[in-house]
N, C-alpha and C positions, 0 to 999 in steps of 0.2 A: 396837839389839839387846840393850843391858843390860839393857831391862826385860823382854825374853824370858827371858833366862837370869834374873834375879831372880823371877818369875814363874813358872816353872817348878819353883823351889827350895822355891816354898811348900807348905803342910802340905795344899791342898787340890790335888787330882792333879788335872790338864790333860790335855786329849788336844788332839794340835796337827794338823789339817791342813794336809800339805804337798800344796801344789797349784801351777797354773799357770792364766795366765785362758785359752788356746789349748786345755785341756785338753777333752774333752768327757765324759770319767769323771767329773772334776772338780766341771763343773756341775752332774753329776748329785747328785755325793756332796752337794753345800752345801745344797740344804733339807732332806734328809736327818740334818746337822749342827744346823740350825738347829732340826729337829722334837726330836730326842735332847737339845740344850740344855735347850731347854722341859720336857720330862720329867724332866732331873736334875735342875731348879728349883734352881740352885746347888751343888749336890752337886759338878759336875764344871764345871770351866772350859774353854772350847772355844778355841781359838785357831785361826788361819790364815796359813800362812807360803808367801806364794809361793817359790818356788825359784829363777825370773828372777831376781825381786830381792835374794833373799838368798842368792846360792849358797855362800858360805862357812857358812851353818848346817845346808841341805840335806846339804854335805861332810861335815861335821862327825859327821852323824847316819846318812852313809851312803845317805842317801837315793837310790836307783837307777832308783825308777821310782814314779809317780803318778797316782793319789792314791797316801799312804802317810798312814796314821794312827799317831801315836804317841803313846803316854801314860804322863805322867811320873809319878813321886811323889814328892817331897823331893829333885827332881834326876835322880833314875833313871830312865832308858826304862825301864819294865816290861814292854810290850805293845805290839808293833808289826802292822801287818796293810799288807798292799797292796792296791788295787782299791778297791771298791766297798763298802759295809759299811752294811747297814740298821741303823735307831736299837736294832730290840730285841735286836739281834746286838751291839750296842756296850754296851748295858746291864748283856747279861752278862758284859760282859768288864769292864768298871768295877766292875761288882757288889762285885768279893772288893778295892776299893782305897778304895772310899766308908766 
């Protein structure tokens, strides 16, 4: 998990999916994640954190219910969302941290 929190800290902002593999929101969100990658072409780092297996980061961030998207910037959650979240709805929300 150090290279989550390290990773997080850096100057280019992450958004991290917290997810689970049971979940069926879930699998919806991940090509949805994977299309939105594609379009930030770098811009934005995409992560994935089960909650199973991580539950002390899930605690950490509060995390209550999933999917949950969060996106850092130099360490800080800036923007958190629950559910479901299409790529051009994520864009805008990145838009004002790219």
């Amino acid at each position: 998990m150090n290279t989550f929190y390290e990773t997080i800290q850096g100057t280019t902002p992450v958004l991290v999916d917290f997810y689970a593999d049971w979940c069926q929101p879930c699998k919806m969100q991940a090509p949805i994640l994977q299309d939105f990658a594609k379009r930030m072409n770098g811009a934005v780092r995409v992560l994935k954190i089960n909650v199973d297996k991580n539950p002390q980061v899930a605690a950490k961030y509060g995390i209550r219910s999933i999917p949950t998207l969060v996106l850092f910037k130099q360490g800080n959650a800036v923007w958190r969302g629950a559910g479901v979240h299409q790529a051009k709805q994520l864009e805008q929300v990145v838009g004002g941290y790219v």
